[in-house]
N, C-alpha and C positions, 0 to 999 in steps of 0.2 A: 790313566796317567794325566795328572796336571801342571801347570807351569805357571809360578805363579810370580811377576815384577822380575822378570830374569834378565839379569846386566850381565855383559860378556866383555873384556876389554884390553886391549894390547896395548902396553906400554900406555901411553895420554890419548888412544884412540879408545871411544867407545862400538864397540861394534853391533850390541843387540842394547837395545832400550825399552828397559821393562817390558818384556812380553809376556801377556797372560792368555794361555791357552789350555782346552780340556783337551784329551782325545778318549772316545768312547771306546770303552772296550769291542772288540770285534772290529772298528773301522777303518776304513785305508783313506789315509789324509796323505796330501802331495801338498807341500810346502813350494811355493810357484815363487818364479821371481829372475830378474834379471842379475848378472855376476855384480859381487859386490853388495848383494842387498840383504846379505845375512842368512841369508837359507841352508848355507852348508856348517856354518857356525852352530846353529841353533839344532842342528843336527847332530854334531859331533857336542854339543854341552849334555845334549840327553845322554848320547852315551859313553860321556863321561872322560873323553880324550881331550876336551876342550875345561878347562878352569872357570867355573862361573863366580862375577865379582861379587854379586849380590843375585837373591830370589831362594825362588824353591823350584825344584823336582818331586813331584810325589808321585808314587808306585803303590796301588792299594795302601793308599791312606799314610807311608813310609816316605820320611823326606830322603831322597837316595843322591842328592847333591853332591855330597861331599863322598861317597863312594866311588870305590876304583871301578872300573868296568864291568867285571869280573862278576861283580856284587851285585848287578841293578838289574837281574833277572831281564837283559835286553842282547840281542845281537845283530850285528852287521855285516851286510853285504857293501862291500868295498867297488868303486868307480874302475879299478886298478885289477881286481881279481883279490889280490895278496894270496895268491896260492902260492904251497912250495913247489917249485920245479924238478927238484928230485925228488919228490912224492908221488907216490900213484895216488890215483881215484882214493880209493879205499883209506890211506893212509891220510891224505887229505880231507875228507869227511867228517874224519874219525878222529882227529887231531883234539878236538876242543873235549871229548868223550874218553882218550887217550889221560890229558891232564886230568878230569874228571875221578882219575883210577876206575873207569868200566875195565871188565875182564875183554881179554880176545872175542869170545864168543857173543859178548851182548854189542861189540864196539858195529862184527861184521854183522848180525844181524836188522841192527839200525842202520848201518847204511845199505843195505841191501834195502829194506823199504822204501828207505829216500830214493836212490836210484832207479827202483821201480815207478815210484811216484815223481820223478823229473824224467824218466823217460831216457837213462842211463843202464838201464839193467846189462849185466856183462860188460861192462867196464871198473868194473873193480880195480882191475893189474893193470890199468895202462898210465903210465904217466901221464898228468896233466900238459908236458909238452906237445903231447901227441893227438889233442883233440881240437877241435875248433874255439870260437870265440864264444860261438852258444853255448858249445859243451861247456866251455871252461867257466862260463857264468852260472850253470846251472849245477856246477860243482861248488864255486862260492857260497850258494843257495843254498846247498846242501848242506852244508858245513855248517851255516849259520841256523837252517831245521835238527841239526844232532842236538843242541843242547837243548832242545824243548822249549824256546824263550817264549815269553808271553809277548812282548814285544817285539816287533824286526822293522830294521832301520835299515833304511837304503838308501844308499848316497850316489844318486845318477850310476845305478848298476846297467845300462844300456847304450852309456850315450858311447862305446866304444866298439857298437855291434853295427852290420851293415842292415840297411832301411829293412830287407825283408825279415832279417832276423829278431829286430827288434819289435814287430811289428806279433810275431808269432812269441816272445816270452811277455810282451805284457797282457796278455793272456792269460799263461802260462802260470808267470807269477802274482795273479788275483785271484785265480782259481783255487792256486795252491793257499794262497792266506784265507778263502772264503772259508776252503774245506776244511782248514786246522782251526780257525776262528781267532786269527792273530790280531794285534792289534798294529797297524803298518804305520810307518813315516816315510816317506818316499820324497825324496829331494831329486829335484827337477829343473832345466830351464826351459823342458818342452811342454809348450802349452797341450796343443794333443795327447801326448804320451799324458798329462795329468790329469786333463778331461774323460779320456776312456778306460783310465785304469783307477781314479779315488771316488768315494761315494763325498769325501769335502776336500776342499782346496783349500791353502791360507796362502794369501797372496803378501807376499813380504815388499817394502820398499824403504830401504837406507835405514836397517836395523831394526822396523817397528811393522806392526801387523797393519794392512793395507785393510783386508777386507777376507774373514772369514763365509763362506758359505759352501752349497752344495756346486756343482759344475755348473748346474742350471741357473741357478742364482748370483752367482756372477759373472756368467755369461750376457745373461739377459739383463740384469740390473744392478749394472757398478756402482760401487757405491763414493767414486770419483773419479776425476779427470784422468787419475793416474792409470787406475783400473781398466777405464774404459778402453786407455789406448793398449796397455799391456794385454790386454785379450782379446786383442785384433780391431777395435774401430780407430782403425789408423787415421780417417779421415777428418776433416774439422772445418766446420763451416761457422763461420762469426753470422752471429744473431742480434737482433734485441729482444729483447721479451718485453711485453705491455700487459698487461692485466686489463682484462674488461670484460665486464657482462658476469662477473664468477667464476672465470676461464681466463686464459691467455692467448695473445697474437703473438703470432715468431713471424719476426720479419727480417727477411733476409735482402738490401739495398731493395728494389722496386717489388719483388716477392714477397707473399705474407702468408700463413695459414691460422686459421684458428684452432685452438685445444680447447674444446666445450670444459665445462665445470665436471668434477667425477671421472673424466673419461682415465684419469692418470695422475698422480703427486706432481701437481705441476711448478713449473721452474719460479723462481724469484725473478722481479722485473729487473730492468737494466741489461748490459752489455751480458752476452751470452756468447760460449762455447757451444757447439751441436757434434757431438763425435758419433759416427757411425764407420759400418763398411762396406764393402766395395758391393757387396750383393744387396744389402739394402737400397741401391738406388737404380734407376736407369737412365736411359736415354728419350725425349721425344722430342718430337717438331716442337718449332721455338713459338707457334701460336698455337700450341695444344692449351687443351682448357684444362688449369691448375685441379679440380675437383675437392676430394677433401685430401689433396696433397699441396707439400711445398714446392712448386715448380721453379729455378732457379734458372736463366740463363746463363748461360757459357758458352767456350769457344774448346774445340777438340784440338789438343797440345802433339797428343802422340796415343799410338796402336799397336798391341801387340798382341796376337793371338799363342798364347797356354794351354790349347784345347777346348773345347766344349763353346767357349766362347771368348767376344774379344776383350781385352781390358784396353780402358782407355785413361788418359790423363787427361783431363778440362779444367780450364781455367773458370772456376765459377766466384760470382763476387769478390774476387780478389784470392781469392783461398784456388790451391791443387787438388783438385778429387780424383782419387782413382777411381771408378765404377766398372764393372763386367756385366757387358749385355751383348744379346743375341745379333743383334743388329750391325750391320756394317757402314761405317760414318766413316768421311775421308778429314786429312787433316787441315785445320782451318777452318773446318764446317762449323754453323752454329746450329746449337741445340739448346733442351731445355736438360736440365736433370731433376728428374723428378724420386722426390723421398717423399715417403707415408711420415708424418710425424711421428710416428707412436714407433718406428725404428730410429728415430732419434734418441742418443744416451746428451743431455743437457746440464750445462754446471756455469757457473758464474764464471765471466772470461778473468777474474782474477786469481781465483782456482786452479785455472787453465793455464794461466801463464802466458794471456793474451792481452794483448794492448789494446784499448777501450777506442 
């Protein structure tokens, strides 16, 4: 499936701006992104309940834009369930195989497989009222594996389940698309839930495509400020950057570290953003020797221990860093914080949305 300049737009609001994306057959992509930034849209245009203003949809090489639902050889699992309540199991299932014209006989033997394969076997006759949240999602699931779809769209089918349950179907449901060789869309606001269950992420922000890549690759190397913060390096330390020797100096108020030449794509000089997170950095005595780290002084704001270790707030260079380390600093105390450069995510402070 491809997408190619797809405009979405309500009344004189534009909502999705040209987006051009592929998705390989077999693979599970989680369209990532904060409420409002087009993720659910761009989900429902694929299948077809959303009116797209301009672009394309293609389906093995078939523009399917302009077809109804029905038509686009795709199906969905709903945030909601949309199960019927006076349907059993079975009847439920079987609904989309029902309209279909399958006979009795082919309807219960397809979901008799599915429910073996979601781990429902013997629930055929029971009302859908009568099962849990998991159950009732992996009936949804179910319903959506009866027609055979080459595609399956999933529009936050978890965020209504509690943490353990949710935990045990994204599993569940990557297993089951490995096994069938579906090709998945999975809409998300959860960064984890997107990271442990898509082999790529598309990171959406205010209608338009942030940053395609695999979990690792935008994890580790955002491809902006926006990115950087959106998958956790909440943190931001103002810099300058100097160019010298082939390499760069980051210097942060009387702190400075060098980036040799090659070691990394290094930053443009001038005013600089440094986004990281909380495990990226730690703690030491305020005349430890910098090495080939940034050592920053600061003062400890506030403490809270979350387990394993503590989190601290420090006021460093003007900027709040959150850090988690092992050690126990009282408050008021000064320290250094020390970050390795190379866990530095770096962008021009006007990128950033920072005052020079």
């Amino acid at each position: 499936m491809s997408v190619r300049g797809l405009r979405v737009g309500y009344g004189g609001t534009t909502v999705l701006h040209g987006v051009d994306l592929d998705f390989t057959p077999g693979s599970f992509t989680a369209l990532l992104g904060s409420s409002g930034c087009g993720k659910t849209t761009l989900l429902r245009s694929l299948s077809g309940f959303v009116p797209v203003s301009a672009g394309s949809i293609s389906v093995g090489g078939r523009d399917v834009a302009g077809l109804p639902p029905e038509k686009r050889g795709m199906a969905m699992v709903f945030q909601s369930y949309a199960l019927w309540p006076h349907m059993t199991v079975l009847q439920n299932i079987g609904y989309g195989l029902k309209l279909r014209g399958k006979s009795r006989d082919e309807i219960a033997a397809k979901v008799a497989e599915l429910l073996g394969m979601l781990g429902l076997a013997g629930y055929e006759d029971r009302k859908v009222t009568a099962l849990s949240g998991g159950q009732r999602q992996r009936v949804a699931l179910g319903r959506a594996l009866a027609i055979d779809p080459g595609i399956l769209l999933l529009d936050e089918p978890l965020s209504n389940l509690d943490a353990k349950i949710r935990m045990t179907m994204r599993h569940e449901i990557r297993a089951i698309q490995q096994r069938l060789g579906l090709t998945a869309v999975h809409v998300t606001h959860d960064r984890e839930e997107a990271m442990t269950m898509a082999d790529r992420l598309v990171i959406m922000q205010a209608g338009r495509v942030a940053q395609v890549g695999t979990p690792e690759e935008v994890y580790d190397h955002p491809a902006s400020a926006f990115v950087a913060n959106f998958m956790g390096a909440e943190n931001v330390l103002r810099l300058d950057v100097e160019r010298r020797d082939g390499g760069a100096v980051l210097h942060s108020g009387p702190a400075s570290v060098v980036l040799p030449a090659g070691a990394r794509a290094l930053p443009e000089p001038g005013p600089a953003a440094a986004y990281f997170r909380e495990a990226a950095a730690s703690l030491d005595a305020p005349d430890a020797e910098p090495g080939a780290d940034l050592l920053v002084p600061g003062t400890i704001e506030a403490r809270a221990y979350p387990g394993g270790s503590y989190r601290y707030r420090v006021d460093a260079a003007g900027c709040r860093i959150t850090v988690d380390d092992l050690g126990r600093h009282e408050l008021g105390e000064t320290v250094a914080l020390r970050i390795p450069p190379q866990r530095l995510h770096i962008f021009p402070a006007s990128e950033a949305g920072i005052a020079a």
